[in-house]
Structures are given as structure tokens and as C-alpha cells.
C-alpha positions in Angstrom: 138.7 117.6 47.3 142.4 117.7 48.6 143.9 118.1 51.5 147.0 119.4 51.9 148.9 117.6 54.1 152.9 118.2 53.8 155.9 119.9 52.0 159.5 118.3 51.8 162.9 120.0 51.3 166.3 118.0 50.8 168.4 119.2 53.9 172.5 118.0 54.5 172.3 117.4 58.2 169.5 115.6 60.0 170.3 117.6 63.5 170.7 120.9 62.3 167.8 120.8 60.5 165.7 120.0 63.4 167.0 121.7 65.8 166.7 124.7 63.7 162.5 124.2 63.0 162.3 123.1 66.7 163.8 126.3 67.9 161.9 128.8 64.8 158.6 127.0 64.6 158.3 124.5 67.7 158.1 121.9 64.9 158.9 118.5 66.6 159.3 115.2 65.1 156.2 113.5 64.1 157.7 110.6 62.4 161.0 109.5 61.3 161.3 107.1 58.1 164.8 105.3 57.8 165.7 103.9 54.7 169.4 102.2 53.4 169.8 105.8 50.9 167.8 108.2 52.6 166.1 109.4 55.6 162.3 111.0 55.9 161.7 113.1 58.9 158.1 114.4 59.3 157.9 117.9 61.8 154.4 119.1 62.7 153.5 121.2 66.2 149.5 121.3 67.9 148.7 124.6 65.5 148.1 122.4 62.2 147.8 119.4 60.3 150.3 120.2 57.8 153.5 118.8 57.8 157.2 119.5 56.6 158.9 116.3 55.3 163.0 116.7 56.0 164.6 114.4 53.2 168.2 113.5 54.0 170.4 111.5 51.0 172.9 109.6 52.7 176.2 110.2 51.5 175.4 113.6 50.5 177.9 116.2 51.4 177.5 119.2 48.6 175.0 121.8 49.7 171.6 121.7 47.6 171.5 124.1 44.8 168.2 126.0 45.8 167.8 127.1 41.4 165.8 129.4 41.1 162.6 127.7 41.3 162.3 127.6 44.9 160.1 130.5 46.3 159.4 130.4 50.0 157.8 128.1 52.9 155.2 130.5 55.1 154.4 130.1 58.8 151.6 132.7 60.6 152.1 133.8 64.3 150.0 135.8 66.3 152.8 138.6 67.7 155.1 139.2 64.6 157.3 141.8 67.3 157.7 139.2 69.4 158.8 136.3 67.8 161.4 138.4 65.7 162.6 139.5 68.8 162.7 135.4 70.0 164.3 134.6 66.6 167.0 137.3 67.2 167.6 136.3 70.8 168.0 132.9 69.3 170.6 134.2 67.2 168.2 132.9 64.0 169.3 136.0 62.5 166.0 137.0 61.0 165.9 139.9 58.4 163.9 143.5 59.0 159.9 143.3 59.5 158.5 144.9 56.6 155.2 146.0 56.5 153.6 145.5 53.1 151.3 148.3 52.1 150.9 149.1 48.6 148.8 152.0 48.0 148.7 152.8 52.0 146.4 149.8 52.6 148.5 146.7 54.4 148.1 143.8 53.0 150.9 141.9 55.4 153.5 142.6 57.7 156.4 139.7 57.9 159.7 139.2 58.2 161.8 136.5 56.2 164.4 133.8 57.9 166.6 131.2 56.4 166.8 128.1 57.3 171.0 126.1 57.7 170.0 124.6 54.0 169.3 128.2 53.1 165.5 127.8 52.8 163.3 130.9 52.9 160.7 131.5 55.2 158.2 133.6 55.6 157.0 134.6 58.9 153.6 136.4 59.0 151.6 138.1 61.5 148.1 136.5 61.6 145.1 138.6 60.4 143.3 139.3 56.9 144.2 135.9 54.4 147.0 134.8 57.2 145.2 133.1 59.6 
């Protein structure tokens, strides 16, 4: 069986980048893979095994063209209120918590951020599927 065990995004700037998911996320640097054309950072926190992979292209100075392929990455938190009152405080300029009930039964209730590549993410409140 497989194990999930990471997700990578090209990103322009290295500090940015971290700073951002160590601010958002409490995602700290797990391991940092320097090579002559590219960089491979790896950002986890105590909550999960699962990794993000931050690749940076050296010489790169165009933004990424996200296509339209690219859906979203998801986090869960415990106190949705909370943390998008953190994010805003942080000036991570989350957008409006929706809650997500089709038919008047909730399925989710989130709110969605983007990261300085542009990067959607998903922030969820835990419960139900969203542990």
C-alpha cells in the first residue's frame, strides 16, 4: 500500500516562501536539498508525516504560471474562527469562512488563502472526513 508522504510546488523566492508556511501553518524546515540549478526545501510541523517540498529554479525570475490544472493544497485546524482571525492579524489576508451546506446539511466549513506564489489553500475546520 502507499503512503503518502509529500507535495511540491515551484515557488520564486526561498524566504518568502518560508516565512509565509511558517507563519500560516507552523511548517518549519525539515530538510534543505541544495543543488547547482535548484534548491529542495522540505516543511513538515509535529501534526503529520506529510510533507510540502518547496522547489526553487535558480535563475528563475518570471512568476509560475499556476494553468489551470492546479486545484488546491488543504490543511485541517481545530478552531477555524480562530486561526482566520491569526491569519488576518498576520496580515495573510485570508478570504470569507464559508460554511458549505448543501441541502442544509454541512459538509465543511473553511476558508481559502494564497500563498506569495499564488497557491491556494484550503483551511478546514476538523470534524466529519477532515480530521
Amino acid at each position: 500500500m502507499a503512503k503518502s508522504i509529500h507535495s511540491m510546488i515551484r515557488v520564486l523566492d526561498e524566504a518568502r516562501s518560508v516565512d509565509f508556511y511558517r507563519r500560516a501553518f507552523g511548517l518549519e524546515i525539515a530538510d534543505r536539498l541544495d543543488f547547482p540549478e535548484f534548491t529542495l526545501i522540505y516543511l513538515s510541523n509535529d501534526e503529520a508525516g506529510f510533507e510540502l517540498e518547496l522547489t526553487v529554479n535558480k535563475g528563475r525570475a518570471e512568476p509560475y504560471d499556476l494553468g489551470d490544472g492546479y486545484g488546491h493544497f488543504a490543511v485541517s485546524v481545530s478552531d477555524l474562527d480562530a486561526e482566520h482571525a491569526r491569519f488576518e492579524a498576520e496580515g495573510l489576508t485570508p478570504r470569507k469562512l464559508v460554511d458549505f451546506a448543501p441541502a442544509g446539511r454541512r459538509i465543511a466549513r473553511f476558508f481559502f488563502v494564497a500563498d506569495p506564489d499564488g497557491y491556494q489553500i484550503e483551511v478546514l475546520e476538523r470534524g466529519g472526513r477532515f480530521l
